[in-house]
C-alpha positions in Angstrom: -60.1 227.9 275.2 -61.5 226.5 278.7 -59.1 225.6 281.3 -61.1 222.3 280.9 -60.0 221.8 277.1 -56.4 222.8 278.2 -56.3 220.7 281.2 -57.2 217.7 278.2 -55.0 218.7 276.0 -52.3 219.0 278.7 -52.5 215.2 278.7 -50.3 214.0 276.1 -47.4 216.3 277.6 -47.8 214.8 280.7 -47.7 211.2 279.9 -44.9 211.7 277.6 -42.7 213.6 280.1 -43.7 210.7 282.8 -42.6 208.1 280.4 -39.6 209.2 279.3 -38.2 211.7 281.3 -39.3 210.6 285.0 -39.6 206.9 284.5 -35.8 206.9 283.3 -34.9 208.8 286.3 -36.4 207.1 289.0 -34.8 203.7 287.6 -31.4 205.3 287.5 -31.7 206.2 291.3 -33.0 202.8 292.0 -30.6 200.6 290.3 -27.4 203.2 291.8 -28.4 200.5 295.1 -27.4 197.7 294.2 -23.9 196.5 293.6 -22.9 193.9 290.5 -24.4 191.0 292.3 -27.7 192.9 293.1 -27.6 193.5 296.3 -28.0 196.5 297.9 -26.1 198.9 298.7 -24.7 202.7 299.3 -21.1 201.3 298.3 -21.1 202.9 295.0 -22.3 206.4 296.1 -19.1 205.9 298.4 -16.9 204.5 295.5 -17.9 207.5 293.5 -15.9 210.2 295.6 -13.0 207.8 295.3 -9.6 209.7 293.1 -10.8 207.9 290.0 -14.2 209.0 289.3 -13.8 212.2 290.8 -10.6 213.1 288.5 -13.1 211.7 285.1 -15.8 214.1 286.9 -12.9 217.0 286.3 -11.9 215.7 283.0 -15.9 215.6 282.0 -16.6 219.5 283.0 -12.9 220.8 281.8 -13.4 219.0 278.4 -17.4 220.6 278.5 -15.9 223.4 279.4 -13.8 223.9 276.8 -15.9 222.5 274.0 -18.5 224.9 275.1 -15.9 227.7 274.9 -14.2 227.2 271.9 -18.5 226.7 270.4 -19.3 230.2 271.2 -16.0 231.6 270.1 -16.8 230.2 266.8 -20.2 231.0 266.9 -21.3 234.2 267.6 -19.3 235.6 265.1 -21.1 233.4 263.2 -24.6 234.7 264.0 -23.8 238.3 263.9 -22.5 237.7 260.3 -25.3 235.9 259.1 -28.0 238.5 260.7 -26.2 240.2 257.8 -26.4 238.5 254.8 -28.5 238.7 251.9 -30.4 235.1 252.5 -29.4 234.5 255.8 -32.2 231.8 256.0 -30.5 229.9 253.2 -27.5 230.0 255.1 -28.9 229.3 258.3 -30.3 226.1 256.8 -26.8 225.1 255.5 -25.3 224.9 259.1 -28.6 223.1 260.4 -28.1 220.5 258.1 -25.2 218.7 259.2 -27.2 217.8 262.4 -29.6 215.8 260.2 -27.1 213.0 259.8 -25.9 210.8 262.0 -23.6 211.3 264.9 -21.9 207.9 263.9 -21.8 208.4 260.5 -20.0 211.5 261.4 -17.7 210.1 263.8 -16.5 208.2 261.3 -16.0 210.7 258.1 -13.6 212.6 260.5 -11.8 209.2 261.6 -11.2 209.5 257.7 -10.1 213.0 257.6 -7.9 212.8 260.3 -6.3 208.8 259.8 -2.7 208.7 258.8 -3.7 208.6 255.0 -6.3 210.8 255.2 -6.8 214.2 253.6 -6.1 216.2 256.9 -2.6 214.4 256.7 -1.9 214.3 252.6 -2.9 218.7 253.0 0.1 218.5 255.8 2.6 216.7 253.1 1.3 219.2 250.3 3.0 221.9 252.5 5.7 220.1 253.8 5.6 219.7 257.3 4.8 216.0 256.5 2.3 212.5 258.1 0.9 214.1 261.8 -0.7 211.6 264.3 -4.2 213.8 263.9 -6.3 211.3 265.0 -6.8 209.9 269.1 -5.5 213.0 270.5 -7.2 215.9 272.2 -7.2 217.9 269.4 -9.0 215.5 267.1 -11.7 215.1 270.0 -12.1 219.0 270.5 -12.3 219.6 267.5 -15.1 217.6 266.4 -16.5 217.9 269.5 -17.1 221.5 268.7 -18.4 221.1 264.8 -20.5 219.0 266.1 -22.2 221.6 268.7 -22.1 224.5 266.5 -25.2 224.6 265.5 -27.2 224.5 269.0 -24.6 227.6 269.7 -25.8 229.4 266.7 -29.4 229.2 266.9 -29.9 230.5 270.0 -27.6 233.6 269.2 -28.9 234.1 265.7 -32.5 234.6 267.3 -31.7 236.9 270.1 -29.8 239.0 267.5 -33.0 238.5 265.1 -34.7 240.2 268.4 -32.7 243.1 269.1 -33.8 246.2 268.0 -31.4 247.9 265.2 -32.2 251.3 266.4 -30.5 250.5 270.0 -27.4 250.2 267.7 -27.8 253.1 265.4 -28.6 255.1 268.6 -24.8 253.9 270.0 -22.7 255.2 267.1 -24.7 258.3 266.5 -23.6 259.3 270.2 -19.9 258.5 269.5 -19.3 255.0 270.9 -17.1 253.0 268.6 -18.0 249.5 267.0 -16.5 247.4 269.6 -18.2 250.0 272.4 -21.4 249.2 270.9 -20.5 245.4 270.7 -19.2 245.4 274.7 -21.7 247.8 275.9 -24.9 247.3 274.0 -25.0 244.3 271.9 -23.7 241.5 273.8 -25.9 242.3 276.8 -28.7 242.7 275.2 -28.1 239.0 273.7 -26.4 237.8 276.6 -29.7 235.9 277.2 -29.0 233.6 273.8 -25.6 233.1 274.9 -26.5 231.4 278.2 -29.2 229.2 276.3 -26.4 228.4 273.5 -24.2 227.4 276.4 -26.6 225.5 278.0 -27.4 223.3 275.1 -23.9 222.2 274.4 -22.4 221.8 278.1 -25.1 219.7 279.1 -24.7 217.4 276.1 -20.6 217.5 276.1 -20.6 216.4 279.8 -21.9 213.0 278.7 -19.9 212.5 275.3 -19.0 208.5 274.9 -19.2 207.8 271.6 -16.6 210.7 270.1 -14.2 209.7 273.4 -13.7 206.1 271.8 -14.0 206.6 267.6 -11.8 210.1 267.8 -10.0 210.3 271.0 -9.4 206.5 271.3 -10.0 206.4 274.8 -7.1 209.2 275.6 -10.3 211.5 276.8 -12.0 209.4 279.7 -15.4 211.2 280.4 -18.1 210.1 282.7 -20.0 209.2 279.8 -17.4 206.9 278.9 -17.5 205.5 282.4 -21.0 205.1 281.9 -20.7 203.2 279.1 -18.6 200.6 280.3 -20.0 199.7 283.6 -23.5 199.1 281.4 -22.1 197.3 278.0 -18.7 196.0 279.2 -18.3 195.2 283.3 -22.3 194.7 283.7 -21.8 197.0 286.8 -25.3 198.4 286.1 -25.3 199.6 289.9 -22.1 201.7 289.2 -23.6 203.2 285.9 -26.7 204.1 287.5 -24.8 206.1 290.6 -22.4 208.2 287.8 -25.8 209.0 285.8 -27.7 210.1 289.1 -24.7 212.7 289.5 -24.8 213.5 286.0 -27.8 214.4 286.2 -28.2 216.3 289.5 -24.7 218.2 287.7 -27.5 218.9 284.5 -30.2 220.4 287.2 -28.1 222.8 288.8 -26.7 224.2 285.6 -30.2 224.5 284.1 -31.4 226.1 287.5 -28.2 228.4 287.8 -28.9 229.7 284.0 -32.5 229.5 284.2 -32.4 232.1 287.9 -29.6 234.3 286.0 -32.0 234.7 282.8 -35.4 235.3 285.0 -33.5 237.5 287.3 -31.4 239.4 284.3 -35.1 239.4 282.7 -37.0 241.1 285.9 -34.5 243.6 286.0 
């Protein structure tokens, strides 16, 4: 292919990636501004390192944090079993699937599950400890926070492990090392590349998180995405929106450029 036929074909990736990934951006910045009456201004830049948006930017990364963590616990255990079935593919596809439907719809089927008369809370009363309040705590939100995240955990893992070389393994127990030796000392690294991706994909996402804060954790999480959300649909502070998506964003850059340098440089070596 000439670089001429590349350079053309080049073309539809560019456009799209100036529509909607640039164009976005640069009217973030520009409406951050100007203040609720549209003037401008560098007020809310000065409003955002004020105690209240700086403890939801804590409460954003601890809850991301902690979503992400409690993800990878789940998950690479996960992918190491299923590099193990019989049809893993079948299997793969099975925890794919839920991320064909809805995030709403989802929302709501655990609102179900975990209401006062749902099945979470009649399973409770089958075993006698009796009606829990499930639902709007932290739990509820980590919880399906986490199922929900899974499978952009998995993936990543699964394929690096898909990657490694079996012999590497083999090679490890033949010369004594124990399983969790050859887990620590030879597995782990060798995927630690799929990890970081994994990670990526879901703290990214969970810094943001709106919807699941109001349907699951009734407003007892506040996130910046939920601050978001109500300076653009409910105080038409479009200024103050703007400002706490710039930092999201710039927050999104420096992780992808942290994990991006780590994986080059782990990759040079």
């Amino acid at each position: 292919m000439t670089r001429r036929a590349r350079t053309f074909y080049l073309i539809p990736y560019a456009f799209w990636i100036l529509l909607f990934v640039i164009a976005p951006i640069v009217l973030i910045a520009y409406y951050s501004f100007f203040d609720i009456d549209g003037n401008f201004t560098f007020s809310n830049y000065v409003n955002f390192f004020t105690p209240v948006y700086l403890k939801m930017t804590v409460s954003s990364f601890w809850y991301a944090f902690l979503i992400m963590l409690f993800t990878l616990l789940i998950s690479y255990p996960t992918a190491l079993v299923l590099t193990k079935l019989k049809h893993k593919q079948l299997w793969l596809l099975l925890i794919i699937l839920p991320t064909w439907i809805n995030l709403l719809l989802k929302a709501y089927a655990f609102m179900g599950i975990f209401g006062t008369y749902g099945t979470a809370n009649k399973f409770l009363e089958f075993i006698g400890i009796g009606t829990k309040q499930i639902l709007f705590t932290d739990f509820s939100f980590l919880f399906v926070s986490t199922y929900i995240f899974i499978p952009f955990m998995i993936l990543p893992i699964y394929n690096a492990l898909e990657e490694m070389n079996p012999s590497l393994t083999n090679a490890a127990q033949d010369l004594g090392a124990s399983r969790w030796t050859t887990f620590w000392r030879v597995v782990f690294p060798i995927t630690l590349d799929g990890v970081k991706a994994g990670c990526q994909a879901v703290f990214i996402p969970a810094l943001s998180l709106f919807m699941i804060t109001r349907l699951i954790a009734g407003n007892r999480v506040i996130t910046l995405g939920t601050a978001i959300e109500e300076h653009f649909l409910v105080t038409q502070d479009w200024g103050m929106g703007s400002t706490i998506g710039v930092f999201l964003i710039i927050a999104m850059f420096i992780i992808m450029f942290i994990s991006g340098a780590k994986r080059k440089k782990g990759a040079v070596k």
